[in-house]
Backbone as CSV, one residue per row, in Angstrom:
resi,resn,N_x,N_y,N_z,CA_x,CA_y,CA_z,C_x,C_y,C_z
1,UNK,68.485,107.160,89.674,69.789,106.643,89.290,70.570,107.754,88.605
2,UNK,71.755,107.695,89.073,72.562,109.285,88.373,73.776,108.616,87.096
3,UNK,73.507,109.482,86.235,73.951,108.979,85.266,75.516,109.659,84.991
4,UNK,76.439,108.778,84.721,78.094,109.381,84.478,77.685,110.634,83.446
5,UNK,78.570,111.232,83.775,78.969,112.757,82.853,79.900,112.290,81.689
6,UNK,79.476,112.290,80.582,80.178,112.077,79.738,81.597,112.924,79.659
7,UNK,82.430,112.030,79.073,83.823,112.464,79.611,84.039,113.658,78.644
8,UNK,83.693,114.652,77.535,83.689,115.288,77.232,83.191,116.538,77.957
9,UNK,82.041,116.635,78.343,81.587,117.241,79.576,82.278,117.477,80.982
10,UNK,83.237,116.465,81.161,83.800,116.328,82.396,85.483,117.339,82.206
11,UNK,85.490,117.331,81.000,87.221,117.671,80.454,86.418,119.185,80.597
12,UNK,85.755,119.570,79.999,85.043,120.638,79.798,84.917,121.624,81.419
13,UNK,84.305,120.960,81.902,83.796,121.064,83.333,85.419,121.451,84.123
14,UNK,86.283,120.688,83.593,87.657,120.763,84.437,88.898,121.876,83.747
15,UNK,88.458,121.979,82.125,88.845,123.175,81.325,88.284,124.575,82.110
16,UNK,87.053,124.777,82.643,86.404,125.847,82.992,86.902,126.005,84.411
17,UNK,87.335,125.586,85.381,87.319,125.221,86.649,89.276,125.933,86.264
18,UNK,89.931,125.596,85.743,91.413,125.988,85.771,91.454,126.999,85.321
19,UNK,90.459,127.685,84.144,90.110,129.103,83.367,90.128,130.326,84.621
20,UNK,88.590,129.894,85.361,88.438,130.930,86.229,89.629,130.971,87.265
21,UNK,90.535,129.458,88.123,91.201,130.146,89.295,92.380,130.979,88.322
22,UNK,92.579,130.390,87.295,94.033,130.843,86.260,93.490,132.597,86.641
23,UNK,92.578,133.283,86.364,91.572,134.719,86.436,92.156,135.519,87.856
24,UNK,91.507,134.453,88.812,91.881,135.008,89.775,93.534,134.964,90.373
25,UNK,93.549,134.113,90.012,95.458,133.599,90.328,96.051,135.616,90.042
26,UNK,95.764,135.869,88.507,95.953,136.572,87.829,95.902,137.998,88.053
27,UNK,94.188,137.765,89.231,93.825,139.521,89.471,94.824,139.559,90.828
28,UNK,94.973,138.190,91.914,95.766,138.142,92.993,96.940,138.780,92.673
29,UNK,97.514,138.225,91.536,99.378,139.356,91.151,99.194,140.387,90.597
30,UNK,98.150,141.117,90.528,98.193,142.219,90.257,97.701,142.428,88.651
31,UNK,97.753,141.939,87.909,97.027,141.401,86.741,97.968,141.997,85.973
32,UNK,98.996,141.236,85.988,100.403,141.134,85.212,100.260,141.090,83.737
33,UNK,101.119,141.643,82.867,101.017,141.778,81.333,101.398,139.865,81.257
34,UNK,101.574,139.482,79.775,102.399,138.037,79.560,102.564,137.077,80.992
35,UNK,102.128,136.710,81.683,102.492,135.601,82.563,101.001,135.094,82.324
36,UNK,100.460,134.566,81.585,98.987,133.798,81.655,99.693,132.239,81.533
37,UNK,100.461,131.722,81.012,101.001,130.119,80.792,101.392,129.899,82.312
38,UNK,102.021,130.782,82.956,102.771,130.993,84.468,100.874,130.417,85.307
39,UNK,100.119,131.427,85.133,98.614,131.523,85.951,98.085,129.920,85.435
40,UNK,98.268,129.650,84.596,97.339,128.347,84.037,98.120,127.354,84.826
41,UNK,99.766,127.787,84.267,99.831,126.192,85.137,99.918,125.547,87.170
42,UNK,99.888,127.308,87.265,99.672,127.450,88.786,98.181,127.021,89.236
43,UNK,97.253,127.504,88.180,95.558,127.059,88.711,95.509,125.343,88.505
44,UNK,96.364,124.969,87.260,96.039,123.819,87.032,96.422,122.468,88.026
45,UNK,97.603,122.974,88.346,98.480,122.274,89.566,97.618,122.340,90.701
46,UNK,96.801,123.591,91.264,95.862,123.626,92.245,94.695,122.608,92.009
47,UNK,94.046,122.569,91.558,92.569,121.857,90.794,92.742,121.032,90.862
48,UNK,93.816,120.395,90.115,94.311,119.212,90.009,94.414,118.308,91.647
49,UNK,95.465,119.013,92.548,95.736,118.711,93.636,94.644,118.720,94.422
50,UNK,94.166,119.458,94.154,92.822,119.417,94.822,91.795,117.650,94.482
51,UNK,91.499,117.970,93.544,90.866,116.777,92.876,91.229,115.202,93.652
52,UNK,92.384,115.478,93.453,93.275,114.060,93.781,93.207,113.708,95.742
53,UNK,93.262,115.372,96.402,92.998,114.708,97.081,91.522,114.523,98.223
54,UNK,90.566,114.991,97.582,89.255,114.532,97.101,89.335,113.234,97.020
55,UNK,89.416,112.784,95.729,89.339,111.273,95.544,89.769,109.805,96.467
56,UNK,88.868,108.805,96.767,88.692,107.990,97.646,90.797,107.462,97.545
57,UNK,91.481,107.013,98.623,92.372,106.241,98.323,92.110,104.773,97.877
58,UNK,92.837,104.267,96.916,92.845,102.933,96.622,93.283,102.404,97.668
59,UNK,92.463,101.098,97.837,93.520,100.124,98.753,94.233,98.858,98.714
60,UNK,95.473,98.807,98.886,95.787,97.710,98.258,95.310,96.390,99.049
61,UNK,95.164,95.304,97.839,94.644,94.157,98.185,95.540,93.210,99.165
62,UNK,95.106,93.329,100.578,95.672,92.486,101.275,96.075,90.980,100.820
63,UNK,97.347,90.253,101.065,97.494,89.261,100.796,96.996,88.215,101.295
64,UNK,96.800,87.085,101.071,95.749,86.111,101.825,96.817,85.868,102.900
65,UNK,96.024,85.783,104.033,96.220,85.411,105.137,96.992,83.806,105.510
66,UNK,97.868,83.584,105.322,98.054,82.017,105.331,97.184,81.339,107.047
67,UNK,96.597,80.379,106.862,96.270,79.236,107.870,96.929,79.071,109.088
68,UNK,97.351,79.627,110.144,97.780,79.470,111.351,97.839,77.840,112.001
69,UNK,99.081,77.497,111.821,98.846,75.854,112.623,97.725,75.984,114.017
70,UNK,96.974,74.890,114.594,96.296,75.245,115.615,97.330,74.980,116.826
71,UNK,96.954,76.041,117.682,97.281,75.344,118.727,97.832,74.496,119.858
72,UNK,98.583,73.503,119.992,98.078,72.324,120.854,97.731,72.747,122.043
73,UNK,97.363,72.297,123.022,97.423,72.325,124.377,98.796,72.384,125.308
74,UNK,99.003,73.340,126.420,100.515,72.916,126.176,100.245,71.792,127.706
75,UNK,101.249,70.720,127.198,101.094,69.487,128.153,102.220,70.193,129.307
76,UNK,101.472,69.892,130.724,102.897,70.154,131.929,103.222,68.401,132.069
77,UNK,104.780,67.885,131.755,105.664,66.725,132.309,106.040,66.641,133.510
78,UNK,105.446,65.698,134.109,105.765,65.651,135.494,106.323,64.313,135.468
79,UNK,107.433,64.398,136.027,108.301,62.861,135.743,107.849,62.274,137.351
80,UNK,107.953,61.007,137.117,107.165,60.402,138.338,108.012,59.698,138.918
81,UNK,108.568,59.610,139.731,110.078,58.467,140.123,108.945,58.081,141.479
82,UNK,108.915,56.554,141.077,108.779,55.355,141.980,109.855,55.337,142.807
83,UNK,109.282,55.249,144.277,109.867,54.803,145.541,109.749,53.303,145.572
84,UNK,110.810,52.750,146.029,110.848,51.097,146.500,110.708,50.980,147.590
């Protein structure tokens, strides 16, 4: 049985994960003086997006189906005119 990651661990886990791409984001431009807030929020927006679309979609709860009248049979009218 696998046990949840405590959500401290998990913030942690997702702090470290935006650290390193923020790194590479960083060595990719050339490893620019002052733009690290620029790299964080570019890795974070990635990770993030990423994450999300990873994650299962919700689905919304179909509405109940209402009861369909049944049926009838459809009758053919054949009008009958008596000869005298």
């Amino acid at each position: 049985m696998m046990k949840a990651k405590p959500a401290s661990s998990t913030a942690e886990s997702l702090r470290r994960l935006i650290e390193v791409r923020a790194y590479l984001i960083w060595e990719r431009d050339g490893r620019p003086h002052g733009r690290h807030s620029e790299h964080w929020a570019q890795a974070e927006k990635e990770i993030l997006g990423e994450q999300n679309a990873k994650a299962p979609a919700k689905k919304k709860p179909k509405a109940e189906a209402k009861p369909k009248p049944e049926a009838k049979p459809a009758v053919k009218r054949v009008s009958k005119t008596k000869k005298a």
